[in-house]
Steps between C-alpha positions, in 0.01 A plus 500: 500500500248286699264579238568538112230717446715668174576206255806656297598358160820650249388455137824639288477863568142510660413439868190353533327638914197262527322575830409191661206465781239411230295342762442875626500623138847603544353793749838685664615415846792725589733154470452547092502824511815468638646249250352678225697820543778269573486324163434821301861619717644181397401551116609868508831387630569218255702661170342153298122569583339730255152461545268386804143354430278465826182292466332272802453136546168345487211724405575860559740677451425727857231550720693753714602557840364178714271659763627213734812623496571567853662883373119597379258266677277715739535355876161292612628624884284788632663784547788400318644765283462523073811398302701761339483403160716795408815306652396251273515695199842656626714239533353240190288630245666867443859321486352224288316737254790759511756183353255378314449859335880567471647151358797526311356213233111502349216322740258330339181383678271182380160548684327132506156562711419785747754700533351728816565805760870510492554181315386791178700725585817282535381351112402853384865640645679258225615679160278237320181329647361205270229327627259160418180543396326375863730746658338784732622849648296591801586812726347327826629761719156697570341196607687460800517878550853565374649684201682374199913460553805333446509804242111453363407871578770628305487166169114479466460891368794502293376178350127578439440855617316605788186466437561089414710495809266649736257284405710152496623638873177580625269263424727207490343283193693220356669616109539221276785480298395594168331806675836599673718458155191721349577726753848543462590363824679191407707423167351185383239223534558146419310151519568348818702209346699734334610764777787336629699447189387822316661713855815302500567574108433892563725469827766316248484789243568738764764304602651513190442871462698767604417502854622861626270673169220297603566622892569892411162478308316380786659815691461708294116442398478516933662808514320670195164496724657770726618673182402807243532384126884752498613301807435210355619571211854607681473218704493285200809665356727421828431137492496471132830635519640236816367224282655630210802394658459173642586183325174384378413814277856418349401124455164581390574748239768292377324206461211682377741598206671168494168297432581271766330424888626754751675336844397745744684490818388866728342451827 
């Protein structure tokens, strides 16, 4: 890579994503895009990771897609055509929020600063968003006449309801942290100092956890919006059944009734 714009760390059982252009507040370029859904590949194909944590270098965490990007930036040429920022969307951020939405291992996201436009919804994809106390959400779409994506249409309701969601899409104000966690957009908030090593203890417990529970729940909860209450409840009852089976029900259990510290091993 001519440019490590992904910094890429193994810590035990957790692999730590940092995005690295903080000098552009981390904002995508389709070259990290790129290398971020190759990472998150990586990780999903490595039996010995168990957790990934994604946070950004410097002072954000995301600003979102760079509007310099050569993909997005509108032509200065008269009579030059628009860009299709649909092909955009095609062929990086619905295959990046599609893996990010289906790893086999739980994603953790530690939001330090603005986290903005798609750089939310690539936090607010993760199973668990903590976040410092200086940290900011802002849907910036509607200021440059876009719509939320990279999955915001369908996370932002489901997180807060319509009503918040319409409003954080269509006027485009900055949400502190504390006001997101309030919310019930994002997990937890934390003192700035603290953020770092408070993320990589949670991604450690998951790691130690037993990773394909922890993944069927996150399914399952997905697939329960689409659901009555008796599908669910069937739905519930098929899985509960597969995991019945596996090897970390047996462990737990018999640890459980042993007194002593499970060793989960399912993936």
């Amino acid at each position: 890579m001519s440019e490590q714009t992904l910094l890429i760390e193994q810590l035990g059982a957790v692999r730590l994503l940092r995005l690295n252009r903080p000098e552009a507040l981390n904002a995508f370029t389709t070259g990290l895009l790129g290398q971020l859904r190759q990472a998150l590949e990586s990780a999903a194909a490595d039996a010995d990771t168990r957790c990934v944590l994604i946070t950004g270098a410097g002072r954000a965490f995301s600003a979102g897609q760079d509007l310099a990007d050569p993909h997005v930036a509108p032509s200065r040429e008269p009579g030059a055509p628009p860009k299709d920022i649909g092909h955009l969307l095609e062929h990086y951020y619905i295959p990046l929020a599609l893996r990010l939405r289906s790893m086999p291992v739980p994603v953790v996201a530690a939001v330090n600063g603005v986290a903005a436009g798609a750089g939310a919804s690539v936090a607010l994809g993760c199973d668990l968003v903590l976040a410092g106390e200086s940290a900011s959400f802002i849907q910036a779409f509607s200021k440059i006449g876009l719509i939320p994506d990279c999955g915001g249409t369908w996370l932002l309701p489901r997180l807060v309801g319509r009503a918040k969601a319409l409003e954080m899409a269509l006027l485009g104000d900055k949400l502190k942290a504390a006001d997101a966690e309030r919310l019930g957009l994002i997990s937890r908030v934390l003192p700035d100092a603290e953020l770092m090593d408070a993320a990589l203890a949670t991604a450690q417990k998951l790691a130690a956890m037993p990773t394909r529970a922890l993944v069927e729940t996150r399914i399952a909860m997905d697939e329960a919006l689409k659901f009555d209450f008796e599908t669910a409840l069937k739905r519930e009852a098929v899985l509960q059944s597969q995991m019945g089976f596996a090897y970390d029900y047996q462990e737990g259990a018999a640890a459980f009734l042993d007194k002593r510290k499970p060793q989960f091993r399912d993936r």
